[in-house]
VEXVEXTI-928371 format. One line per 5 residues: number of its first residue (from 1); their letters; for each residue y, x, z of N, C-alpha, C, CB. Coordinates in steps of 0.2 Angstrom, whole numbers, padded with zeros to 4 digits. Glycine has a CB too. Layout:
N
NUM) a) Y/X/Z/Y/X/Z/Y/X/Z/Y/X/Z ~ ...
//
This chain:
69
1) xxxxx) 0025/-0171/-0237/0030/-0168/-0240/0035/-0165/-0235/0034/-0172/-0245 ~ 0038/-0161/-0234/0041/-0156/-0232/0048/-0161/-0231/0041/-0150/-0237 ~ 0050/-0160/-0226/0058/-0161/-0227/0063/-0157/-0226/0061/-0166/-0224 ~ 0067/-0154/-0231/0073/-0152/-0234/0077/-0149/-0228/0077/-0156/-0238 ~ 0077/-0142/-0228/0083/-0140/-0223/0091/-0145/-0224/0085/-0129/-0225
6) xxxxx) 0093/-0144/-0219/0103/-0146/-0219/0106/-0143/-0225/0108/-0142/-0211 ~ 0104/-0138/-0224/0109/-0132/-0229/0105/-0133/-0236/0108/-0123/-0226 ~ 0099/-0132/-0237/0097/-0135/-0245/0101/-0140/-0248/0090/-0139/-0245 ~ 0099/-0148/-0244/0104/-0152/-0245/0111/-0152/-0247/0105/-0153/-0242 ~ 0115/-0151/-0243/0121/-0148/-0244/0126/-0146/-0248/0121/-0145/-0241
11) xxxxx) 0121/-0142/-0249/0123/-0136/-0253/0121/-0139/-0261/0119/-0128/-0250 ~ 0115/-0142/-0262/0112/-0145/-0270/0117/-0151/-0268/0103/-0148/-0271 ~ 0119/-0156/-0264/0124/-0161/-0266/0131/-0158/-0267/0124/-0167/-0261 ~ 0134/-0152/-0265/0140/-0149/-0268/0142/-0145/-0273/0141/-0147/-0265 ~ 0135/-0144/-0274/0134/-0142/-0283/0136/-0148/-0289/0126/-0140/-0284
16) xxxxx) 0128/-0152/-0287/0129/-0156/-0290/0137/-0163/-0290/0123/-0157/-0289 ~ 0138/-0162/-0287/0146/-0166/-0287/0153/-0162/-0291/0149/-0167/-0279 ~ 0153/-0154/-0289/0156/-0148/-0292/0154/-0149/-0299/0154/-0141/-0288 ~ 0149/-0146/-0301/0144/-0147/-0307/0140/-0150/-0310/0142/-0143/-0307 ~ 0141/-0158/-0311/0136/-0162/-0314/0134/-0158/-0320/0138/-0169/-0315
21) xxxxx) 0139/-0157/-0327/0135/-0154/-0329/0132/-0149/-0331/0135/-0155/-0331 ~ 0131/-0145/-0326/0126/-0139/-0325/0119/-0140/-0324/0129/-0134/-0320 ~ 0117/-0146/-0323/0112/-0148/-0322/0108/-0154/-0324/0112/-0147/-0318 ~ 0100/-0153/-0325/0096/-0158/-0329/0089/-0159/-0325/0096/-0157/-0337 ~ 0085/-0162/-0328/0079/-0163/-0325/0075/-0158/-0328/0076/-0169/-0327
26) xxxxx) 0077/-0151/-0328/0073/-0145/-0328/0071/-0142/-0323/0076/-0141/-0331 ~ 0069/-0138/-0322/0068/-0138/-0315/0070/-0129/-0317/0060/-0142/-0311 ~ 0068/-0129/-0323/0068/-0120/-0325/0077/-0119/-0325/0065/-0118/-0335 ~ 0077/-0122/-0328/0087/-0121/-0331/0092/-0122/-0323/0091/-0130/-0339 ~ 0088/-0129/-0320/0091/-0128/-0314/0092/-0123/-0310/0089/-0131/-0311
31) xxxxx) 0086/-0118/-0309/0085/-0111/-0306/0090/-0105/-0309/0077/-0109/-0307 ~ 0093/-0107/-0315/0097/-0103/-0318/0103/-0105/-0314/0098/-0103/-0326 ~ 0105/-0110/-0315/0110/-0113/-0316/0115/-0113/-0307/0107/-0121/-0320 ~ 0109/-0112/-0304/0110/-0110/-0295/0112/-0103/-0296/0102/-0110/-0289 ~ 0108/-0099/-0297/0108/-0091/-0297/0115/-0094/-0302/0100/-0085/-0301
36) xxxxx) 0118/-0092/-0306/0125/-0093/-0309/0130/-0093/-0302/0125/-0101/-0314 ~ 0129/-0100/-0302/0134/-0105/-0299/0136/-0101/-0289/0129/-0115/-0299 ~ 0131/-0102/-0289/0130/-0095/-0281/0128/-0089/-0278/0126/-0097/-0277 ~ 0131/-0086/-0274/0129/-0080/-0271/0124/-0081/-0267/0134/-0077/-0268 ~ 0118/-0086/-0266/0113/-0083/-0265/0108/-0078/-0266/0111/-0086/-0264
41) xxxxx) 0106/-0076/-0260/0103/-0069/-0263/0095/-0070/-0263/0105/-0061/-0258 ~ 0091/-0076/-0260/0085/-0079/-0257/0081/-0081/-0263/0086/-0084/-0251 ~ 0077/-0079/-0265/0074/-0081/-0273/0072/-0088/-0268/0066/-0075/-0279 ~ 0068/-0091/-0263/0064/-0096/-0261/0069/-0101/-0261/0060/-0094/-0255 ~ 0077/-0098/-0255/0082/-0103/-0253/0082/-0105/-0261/0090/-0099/-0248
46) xxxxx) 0087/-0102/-0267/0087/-0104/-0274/0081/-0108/-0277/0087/-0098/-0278 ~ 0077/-0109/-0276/0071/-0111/-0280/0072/-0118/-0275/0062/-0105/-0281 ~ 0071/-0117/-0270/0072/-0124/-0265/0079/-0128/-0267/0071/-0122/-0256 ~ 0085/-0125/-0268/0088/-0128/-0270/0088/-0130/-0280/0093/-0123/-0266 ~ 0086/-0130/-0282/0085/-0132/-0286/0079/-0136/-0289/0086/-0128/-0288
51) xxxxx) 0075/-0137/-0285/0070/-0141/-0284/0072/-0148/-0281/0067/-0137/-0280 ~ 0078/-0147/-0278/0081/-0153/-0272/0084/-0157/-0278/0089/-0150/-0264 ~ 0091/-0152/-0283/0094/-0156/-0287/0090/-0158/-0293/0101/-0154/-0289 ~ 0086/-0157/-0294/0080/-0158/-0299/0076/-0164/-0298/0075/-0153/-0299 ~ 0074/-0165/-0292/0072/-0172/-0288/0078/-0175/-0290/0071/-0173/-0281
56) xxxxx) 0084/-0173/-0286/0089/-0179/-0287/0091/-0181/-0294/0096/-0177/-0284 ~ 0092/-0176/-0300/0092/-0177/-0307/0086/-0185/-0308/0089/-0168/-0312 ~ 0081/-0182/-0308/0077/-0187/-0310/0078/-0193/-0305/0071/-0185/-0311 ~ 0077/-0192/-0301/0080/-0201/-0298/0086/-0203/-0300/0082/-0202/-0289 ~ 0090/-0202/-0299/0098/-0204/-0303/0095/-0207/-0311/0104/-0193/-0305
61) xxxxx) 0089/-0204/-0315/0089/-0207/-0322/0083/-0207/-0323/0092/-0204/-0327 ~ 0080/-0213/-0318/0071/-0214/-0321/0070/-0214/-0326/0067/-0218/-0319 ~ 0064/-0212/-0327/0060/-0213/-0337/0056/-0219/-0334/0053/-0204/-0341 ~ 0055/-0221/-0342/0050/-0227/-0343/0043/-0226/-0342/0050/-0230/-0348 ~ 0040/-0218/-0337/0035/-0219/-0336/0031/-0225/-0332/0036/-0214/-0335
66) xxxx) 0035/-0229/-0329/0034/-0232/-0323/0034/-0239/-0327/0039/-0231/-0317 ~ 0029/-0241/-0330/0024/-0246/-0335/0025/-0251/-0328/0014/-0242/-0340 ~ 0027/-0259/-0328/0023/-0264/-0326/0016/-0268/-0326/0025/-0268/-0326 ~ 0012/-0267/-0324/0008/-0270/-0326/0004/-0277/-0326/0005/-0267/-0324
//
């Protein structure tokens, strides 16, 4: 796996602290919700940045997929 520019980062954890709720474990609505919220113009930079708080959405609130066995 790839690791995250500085600025990805950054920029998804000052969204997400600005705008918790503008964002969920969508990963679609998230891509809106960037393009809204910012003037990026980079469809890739946007999609990576919503991809970042999309991971972080779902770590913040694991599902019960994760059965003990």
């Amino acid at each position: 796996m790839a690791i995250k520019p500085k600025y990805v980062k950054q920029l998804g954890k000052l969204l997400l602290e600005k705008y918790p709720e503008a964002f969920n474990t969508d990963f679609e609505t998230n891509k809106e919700s960037v393009a809204t919220l910012t003037n990026v113009e980079s469809k890739g930079v946007r999609n990576r940045i919503a991809g970042y708080i999309t991971r972080k959405k779902g770590a913040s609130n694991p599902s019960s997929s994760s059965a003990s066995a």
